[in-house]
C-alpha positions as CSV (number, residue, x, y, z in Angstrom):
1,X,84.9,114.3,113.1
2,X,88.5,113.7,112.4
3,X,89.9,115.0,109.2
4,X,93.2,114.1,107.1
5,X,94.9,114.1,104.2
6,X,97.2,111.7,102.4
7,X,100.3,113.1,101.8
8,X,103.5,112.7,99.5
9,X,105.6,114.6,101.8
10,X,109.3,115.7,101.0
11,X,112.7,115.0,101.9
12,X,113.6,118.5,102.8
13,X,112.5,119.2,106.5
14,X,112.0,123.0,105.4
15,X,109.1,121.9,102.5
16,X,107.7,119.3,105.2
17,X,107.4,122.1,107.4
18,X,105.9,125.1,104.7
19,X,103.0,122.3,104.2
20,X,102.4,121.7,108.0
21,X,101.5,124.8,108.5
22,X,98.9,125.1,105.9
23,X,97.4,121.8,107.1
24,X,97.7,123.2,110.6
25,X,95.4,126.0,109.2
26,X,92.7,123.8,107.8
27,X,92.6,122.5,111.1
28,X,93.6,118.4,110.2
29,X,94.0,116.3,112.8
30,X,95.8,113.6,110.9
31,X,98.1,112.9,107.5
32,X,99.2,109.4,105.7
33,X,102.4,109.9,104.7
34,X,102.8,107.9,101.6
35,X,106.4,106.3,102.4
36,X,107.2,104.4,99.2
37,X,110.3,101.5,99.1
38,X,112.4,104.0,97.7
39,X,112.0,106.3,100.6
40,X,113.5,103.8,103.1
41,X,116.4,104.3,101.5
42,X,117.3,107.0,99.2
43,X,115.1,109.7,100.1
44,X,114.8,108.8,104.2
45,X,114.6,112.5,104.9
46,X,110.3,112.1,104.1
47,X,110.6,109.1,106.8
48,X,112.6,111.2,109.5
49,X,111.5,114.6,109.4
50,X,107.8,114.0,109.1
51,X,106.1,112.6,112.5
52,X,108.0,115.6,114.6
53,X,107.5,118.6,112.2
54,X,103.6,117.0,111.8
55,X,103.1,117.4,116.0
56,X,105.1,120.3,116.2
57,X,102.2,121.7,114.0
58,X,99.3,119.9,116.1
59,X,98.9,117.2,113.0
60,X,99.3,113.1,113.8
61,X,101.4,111.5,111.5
62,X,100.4,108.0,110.4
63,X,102.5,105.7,107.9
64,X,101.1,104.8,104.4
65,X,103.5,102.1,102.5
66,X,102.5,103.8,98.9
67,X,103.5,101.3,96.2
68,X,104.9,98.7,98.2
69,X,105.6,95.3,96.4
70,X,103.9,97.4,93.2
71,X,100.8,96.9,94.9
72,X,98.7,99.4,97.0
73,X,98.2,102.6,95.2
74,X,100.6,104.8,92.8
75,X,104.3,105.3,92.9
76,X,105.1,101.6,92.4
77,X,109.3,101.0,92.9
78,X,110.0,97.9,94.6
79,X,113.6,97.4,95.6
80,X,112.5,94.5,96.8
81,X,111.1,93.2,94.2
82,X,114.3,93.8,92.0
83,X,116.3,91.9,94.9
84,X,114.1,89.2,95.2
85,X,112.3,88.4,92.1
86,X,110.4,85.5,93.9
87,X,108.2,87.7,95.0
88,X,106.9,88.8,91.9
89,X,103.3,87.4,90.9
90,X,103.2,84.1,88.5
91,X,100.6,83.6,86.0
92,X,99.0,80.6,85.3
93,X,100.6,79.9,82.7
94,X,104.2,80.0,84.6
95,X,104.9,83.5,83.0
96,X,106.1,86.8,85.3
97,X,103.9,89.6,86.3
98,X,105.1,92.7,87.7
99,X,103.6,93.1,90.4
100,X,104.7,91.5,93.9
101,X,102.8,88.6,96.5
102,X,101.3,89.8,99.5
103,X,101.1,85.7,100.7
104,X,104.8,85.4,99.9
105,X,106.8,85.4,103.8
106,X,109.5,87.3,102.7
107,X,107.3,90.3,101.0
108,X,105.4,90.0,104.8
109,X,109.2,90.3,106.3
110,X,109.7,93.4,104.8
111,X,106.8,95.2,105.4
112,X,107.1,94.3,108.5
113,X,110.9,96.0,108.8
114,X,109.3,98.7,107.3
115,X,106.5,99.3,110.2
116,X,109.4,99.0,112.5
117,X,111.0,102.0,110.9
118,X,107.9,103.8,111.3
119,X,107.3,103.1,114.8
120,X,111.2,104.2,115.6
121,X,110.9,107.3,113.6
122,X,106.9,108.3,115.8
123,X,104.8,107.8,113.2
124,X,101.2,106.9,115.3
125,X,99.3,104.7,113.4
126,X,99.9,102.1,110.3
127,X,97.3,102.5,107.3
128,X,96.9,99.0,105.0
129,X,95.9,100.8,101.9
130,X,93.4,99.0,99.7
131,X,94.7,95.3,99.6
132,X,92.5,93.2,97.3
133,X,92.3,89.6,95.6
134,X,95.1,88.7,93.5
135,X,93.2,86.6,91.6
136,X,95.8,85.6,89.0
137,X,99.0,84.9,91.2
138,X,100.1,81.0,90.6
139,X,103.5,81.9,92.7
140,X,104.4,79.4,95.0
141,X,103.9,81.1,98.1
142,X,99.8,81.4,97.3
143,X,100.1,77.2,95.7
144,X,101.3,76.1,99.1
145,X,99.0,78.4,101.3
146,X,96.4,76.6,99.1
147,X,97.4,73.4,99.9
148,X,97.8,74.2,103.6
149,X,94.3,75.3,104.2
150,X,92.5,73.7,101.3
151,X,94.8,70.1,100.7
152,X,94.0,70.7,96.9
153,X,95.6,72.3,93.9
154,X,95.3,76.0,93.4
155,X,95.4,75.6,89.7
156,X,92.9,72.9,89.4
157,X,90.1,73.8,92.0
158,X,87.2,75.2,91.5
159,X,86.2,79.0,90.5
160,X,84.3,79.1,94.0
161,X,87.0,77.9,96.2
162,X,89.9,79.8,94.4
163,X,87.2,82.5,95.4
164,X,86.9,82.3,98.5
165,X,90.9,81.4,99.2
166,X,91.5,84.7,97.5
167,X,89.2,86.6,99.7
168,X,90.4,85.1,102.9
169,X,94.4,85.8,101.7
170,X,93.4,89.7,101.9
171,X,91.6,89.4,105.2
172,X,94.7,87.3,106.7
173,X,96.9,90.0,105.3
174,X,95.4,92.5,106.8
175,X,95.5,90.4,110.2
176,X,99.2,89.7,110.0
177,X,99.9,93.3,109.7
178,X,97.7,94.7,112.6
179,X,98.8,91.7,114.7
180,X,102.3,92.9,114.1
181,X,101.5,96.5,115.0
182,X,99.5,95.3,118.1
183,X,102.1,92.7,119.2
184,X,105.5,95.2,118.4
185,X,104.5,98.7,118.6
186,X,101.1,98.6,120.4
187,X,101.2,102.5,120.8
188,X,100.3,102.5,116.9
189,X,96.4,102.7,115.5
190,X,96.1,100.1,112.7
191,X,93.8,101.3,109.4
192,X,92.8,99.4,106.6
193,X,90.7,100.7,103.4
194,X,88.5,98.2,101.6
195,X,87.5,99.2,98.2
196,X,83.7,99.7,97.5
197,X,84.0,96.4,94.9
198,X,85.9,94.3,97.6
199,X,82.8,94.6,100.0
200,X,82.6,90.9,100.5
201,X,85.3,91.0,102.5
202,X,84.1,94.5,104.7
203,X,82.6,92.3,107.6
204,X,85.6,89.7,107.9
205,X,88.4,92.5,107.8
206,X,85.8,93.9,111.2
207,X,86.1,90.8,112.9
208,X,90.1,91.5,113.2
209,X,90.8,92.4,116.8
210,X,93.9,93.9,116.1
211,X,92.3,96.5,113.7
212,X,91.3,99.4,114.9
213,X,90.1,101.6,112.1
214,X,88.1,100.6,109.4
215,X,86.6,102.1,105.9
216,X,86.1,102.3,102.0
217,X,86.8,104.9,99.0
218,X,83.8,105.8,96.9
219,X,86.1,107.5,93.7
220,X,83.4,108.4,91.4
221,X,84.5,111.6,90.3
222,X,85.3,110.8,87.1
223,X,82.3,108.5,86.5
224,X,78.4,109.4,85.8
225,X,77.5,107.0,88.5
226,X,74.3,108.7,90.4
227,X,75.4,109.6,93.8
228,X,72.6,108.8,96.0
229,X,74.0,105.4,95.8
230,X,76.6,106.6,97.6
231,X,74.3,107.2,100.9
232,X,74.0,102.7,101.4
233,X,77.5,102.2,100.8
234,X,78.9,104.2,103.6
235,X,75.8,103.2,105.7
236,X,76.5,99.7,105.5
237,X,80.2,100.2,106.4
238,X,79.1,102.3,109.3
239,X,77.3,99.6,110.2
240,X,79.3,97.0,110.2
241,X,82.1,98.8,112.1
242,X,79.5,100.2,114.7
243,X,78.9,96.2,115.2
244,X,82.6,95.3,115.5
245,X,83.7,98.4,117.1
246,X,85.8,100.2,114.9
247,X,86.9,103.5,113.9
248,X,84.7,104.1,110.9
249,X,86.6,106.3,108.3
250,X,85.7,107.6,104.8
251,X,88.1,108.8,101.6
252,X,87.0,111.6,99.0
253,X,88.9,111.4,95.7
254,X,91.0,114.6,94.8
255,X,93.2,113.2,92.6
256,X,93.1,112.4,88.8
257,X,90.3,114.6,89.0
258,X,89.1,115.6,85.2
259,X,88.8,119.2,84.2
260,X,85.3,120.0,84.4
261,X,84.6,117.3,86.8
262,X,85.8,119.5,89.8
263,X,82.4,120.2,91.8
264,X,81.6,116.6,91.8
265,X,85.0,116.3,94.5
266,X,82.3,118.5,96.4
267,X,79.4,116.7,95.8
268,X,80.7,113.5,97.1
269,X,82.4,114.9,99.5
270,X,79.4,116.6,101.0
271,X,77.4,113.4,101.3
272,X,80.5,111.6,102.9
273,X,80.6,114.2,105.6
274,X,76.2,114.3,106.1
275,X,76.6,110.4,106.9
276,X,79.1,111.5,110.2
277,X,82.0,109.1,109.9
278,X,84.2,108.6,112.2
279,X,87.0,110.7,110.2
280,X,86.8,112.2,106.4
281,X,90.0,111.9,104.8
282,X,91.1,113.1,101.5
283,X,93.3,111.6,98.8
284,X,95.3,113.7,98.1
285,X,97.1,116.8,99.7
286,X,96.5,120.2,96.8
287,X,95.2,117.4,94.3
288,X,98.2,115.5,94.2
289,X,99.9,117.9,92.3
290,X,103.1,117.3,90.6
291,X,102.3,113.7,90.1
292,X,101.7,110.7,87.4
293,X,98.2,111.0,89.8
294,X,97.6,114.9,89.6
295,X,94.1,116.3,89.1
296,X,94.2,118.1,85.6
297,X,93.2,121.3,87.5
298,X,94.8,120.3,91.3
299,X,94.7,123.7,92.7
300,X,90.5,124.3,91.7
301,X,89.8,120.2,92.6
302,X,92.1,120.8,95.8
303,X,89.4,124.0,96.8
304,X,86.4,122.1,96.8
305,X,88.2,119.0,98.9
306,X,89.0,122.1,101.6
307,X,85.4,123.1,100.8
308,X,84.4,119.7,102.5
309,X,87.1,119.8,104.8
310,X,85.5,122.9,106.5
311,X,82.0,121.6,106.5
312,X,83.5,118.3,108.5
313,X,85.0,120.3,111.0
314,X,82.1,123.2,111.4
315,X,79.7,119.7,111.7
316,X,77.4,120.3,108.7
């Protein structure tokens, strides 16, 4: 079983390198580096430095985009957002949102920029973390893909068609970046992570050929929710990537963990790693310490993730 960690990284080589080694001896085969906007230009030392210190220390470095377009996960800082403000998300009613459109070509264009960045600098693979429905973006960009695959009027159409539009914007987003990869930098292996709620779209997000690695991320720790539901969730996405053929992989939440909720990281963790995916990942590196995102107790959270991260590797 392949096992990772997503990582913040540094922009000092010598920090890069003191955590390397430590991943080196858990044995990891693999780390997402979470490169946000702000990395690819003021702090490109995390971008540089990290694919060759990761091999030099047996470890595959893969690119994360963490916070891009103030979407997909923490650390949200969009330059581009701030330089192109028709990006940003419209409401309904005509009124801003803060957060950027995935639909919107330029947003696409720059992404893409990015992933040549991370091809020149070795990264190995490209991760699309957790894209979902934007289900109240009226920007132009989504009104005119709506009218190009629908002939109709975003705002004015139905509940079940907006729906469905919605769900098949994330599944062509996750297509135009893994055709990218495929078509530019075939060396790279393409990941995507669909959220346990956004498992209407699990199955389509297969069919991509130019995906290569597929999975979800369970987070219960902070929630009462019984985990033997967990067991059918991760079946059903092993399923549905043993049909397609893809890598199946699975995440165990180690970060914003809640003091006292600690042994539940192993808990879930330990059923994620008795149900054999393809690779166990954990978010994130020592609990995401230092962070907006840290577990209240990172360093007792973080043992029980390496807890896990031994029984993946000694196959119990």
């Amino acid at each position: 079983m392949r096992t990772g960690v997503s990582y913040m990284s540094h922009h000092n080589p010598k920090h890069i390198a003191s955590d390397l080694r430590a991943m080196r001896d858990l044995e990891l085969d693999e780390i997402f580096v979470c490169c946000q906007e702000n990395d690819f230009l003021w702090f490109p030392g995390k971008v540089k430095f990290t694919p060759e210190i990761a091999r030099e220390h047996g470890v595959r470095p893969l690119a994360l985009f963490w916070g891009a377009l103030n979407l997909f996960g923490g650390g949200r800082q969009s330059h581009l957002l701030l330089e192109h403000p028709e990006c940003f998300q419209v409401r309904r009613d005509g009124s801003h949102w803060k957060e950027g459109c995935y639909v919107n070509p330029i947003a696409v264009r720059r992404i893409h920029e990015m992933i040549d960045i991370a091809a020149e600098a070795g990264y190995e693979g490209y991760f699309v973390d957790e894209p979902t429905p934007l289900r109240d973006c009226f920007c132009a960009a989504c009104t005119a893909r709506f009218d190009e695959w629908y002939q109709a009027d975003l705002r004015t159409a139905p509940d079940e068609q907006v729906e469905a539009f919605r769900q098949r914007c994330v599944v062509d987003y996750v297509r135009n970046m893994a055709d990218y990869c495929k078509a530019n930098h075939p060396q790279l292996e393409t990941f995507c992570c669909l959220m346990p709620h956004d498992d209407a779209m699990w199955e389509a997000a297969a069919q991509i050929d130019s995906l290569d690695n597929l999975g979800t991320d369970i987070y219960w720790t902070n929630n009462d929710r019984d985990l033997a539901d967990m067991a059918p969730i991760i079946e059903r996405m092993a399923a549905i990537c043993r049909a397609y053929g893809k890598t199946h992989h699975e995440w165990l939440e180690c970060w914003r963990v809640q003091a006292g909720r600690e042994e539940r990281v192993r808990q879930q963790g330990e059923i994620m790693v008795r149900q054999q995916p393809d690779a166990f990942y954990v978010w994130a590196w020592e609990g995401q310490i230092g962070t907006k995102e840290s577990c209240d107790n990172p360093a007792l959270a973080w043992a029980k993730a390496v807890e896990v991260l031994r029984m993946a590797k000694a196959g119990i």
